[in-house]
C-alpha positions as a Python dict, from the first residue, in 0.01 Angstrom:
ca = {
    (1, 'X'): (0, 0, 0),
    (2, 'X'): (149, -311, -111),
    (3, 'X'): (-195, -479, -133),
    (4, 'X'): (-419, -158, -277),
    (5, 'X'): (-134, -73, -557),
    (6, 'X'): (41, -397, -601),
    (7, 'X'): (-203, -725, -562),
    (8, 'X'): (25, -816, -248),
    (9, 'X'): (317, -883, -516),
    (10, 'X'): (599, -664, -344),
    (11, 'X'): (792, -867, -75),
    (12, 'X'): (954, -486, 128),
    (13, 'X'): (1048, -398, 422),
    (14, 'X'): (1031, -57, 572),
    (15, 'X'): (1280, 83, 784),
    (16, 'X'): (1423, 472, 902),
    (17, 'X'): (1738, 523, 732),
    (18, 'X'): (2001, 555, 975),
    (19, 'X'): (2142, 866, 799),
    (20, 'X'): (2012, 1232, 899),
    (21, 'X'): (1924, 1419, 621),
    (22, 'X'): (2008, 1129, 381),
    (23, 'X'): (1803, 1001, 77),
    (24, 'X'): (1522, 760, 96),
    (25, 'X'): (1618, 413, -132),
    (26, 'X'): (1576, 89, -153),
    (27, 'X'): (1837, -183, -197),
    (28, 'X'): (1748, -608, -224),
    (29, 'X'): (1868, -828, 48),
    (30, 'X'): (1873, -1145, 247),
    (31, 'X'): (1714, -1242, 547),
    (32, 'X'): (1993, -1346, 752),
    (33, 'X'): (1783, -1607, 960),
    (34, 'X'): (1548, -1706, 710),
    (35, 'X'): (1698, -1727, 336),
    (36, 'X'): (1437, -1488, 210),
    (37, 'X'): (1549, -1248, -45),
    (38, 'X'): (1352, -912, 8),
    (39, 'X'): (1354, -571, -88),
    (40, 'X'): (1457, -332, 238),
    (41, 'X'): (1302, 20, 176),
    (42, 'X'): (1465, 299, 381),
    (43, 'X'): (1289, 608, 454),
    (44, 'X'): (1510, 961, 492),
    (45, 'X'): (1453, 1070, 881),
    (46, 'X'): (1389, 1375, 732),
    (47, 'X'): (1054, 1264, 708),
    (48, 'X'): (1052, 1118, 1065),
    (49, 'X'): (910, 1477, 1221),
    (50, 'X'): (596, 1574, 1382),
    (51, 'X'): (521, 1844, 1137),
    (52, 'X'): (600, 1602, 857),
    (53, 'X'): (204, 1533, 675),
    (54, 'X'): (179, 1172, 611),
    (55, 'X'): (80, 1199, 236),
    (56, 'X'): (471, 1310, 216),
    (57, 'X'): (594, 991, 404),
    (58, 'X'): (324, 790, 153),
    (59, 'X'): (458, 962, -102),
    (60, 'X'): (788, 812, -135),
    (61, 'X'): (735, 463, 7),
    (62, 'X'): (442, 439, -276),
    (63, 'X'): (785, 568, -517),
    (64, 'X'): (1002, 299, -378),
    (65, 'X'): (773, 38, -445),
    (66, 'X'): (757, 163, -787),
    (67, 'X'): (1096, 158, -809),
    (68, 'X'): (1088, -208, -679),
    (69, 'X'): (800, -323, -878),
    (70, 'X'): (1037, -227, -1198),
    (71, 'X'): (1254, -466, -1121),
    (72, 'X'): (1531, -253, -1030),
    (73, 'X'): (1774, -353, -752),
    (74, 'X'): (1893, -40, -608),
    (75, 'X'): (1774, 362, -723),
    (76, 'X'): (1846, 627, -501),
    (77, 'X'): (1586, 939, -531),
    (78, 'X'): (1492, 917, -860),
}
């Protein structure tokens, strides 16, 4: 996604938030081993389900890295 909709410009992570039922975000950190500032996107494990269609998992990382390509350092489901 990063590469078709951003030119490879993002530097993200992606990750299951560790909340149930909690909002999907993103928030900028620090590689503890390397230095590397880095934007960590966490997905709700709502959408972590078998009947969950990917589209709706696409859906919000492609939204996070909007929200990340905007320059903002921390939006919660908006």
């Amino acid at each position: 996604m990063n590469e078709t909709y951003f030119g490879g410009s993002l530097n993200c992570r992606i990750t299951w938030s560790n909340r149930v039922g909690g909002l999907s975000f993103h928030s900028k950190r620090k590689d503890p081993i390397t230095g590397e500032d880095f934007h960590l996107i966490s997905i709700s494990k709502g959408y972590d389900a078998a009947n969950c269609p990917k589209f709706a998992v696409a859906g919000v990382v492609y939204h996070e890295c909007l929200s990340v390509n905007a320059g903002t350092s921390f939006l919660t489901n908006g």
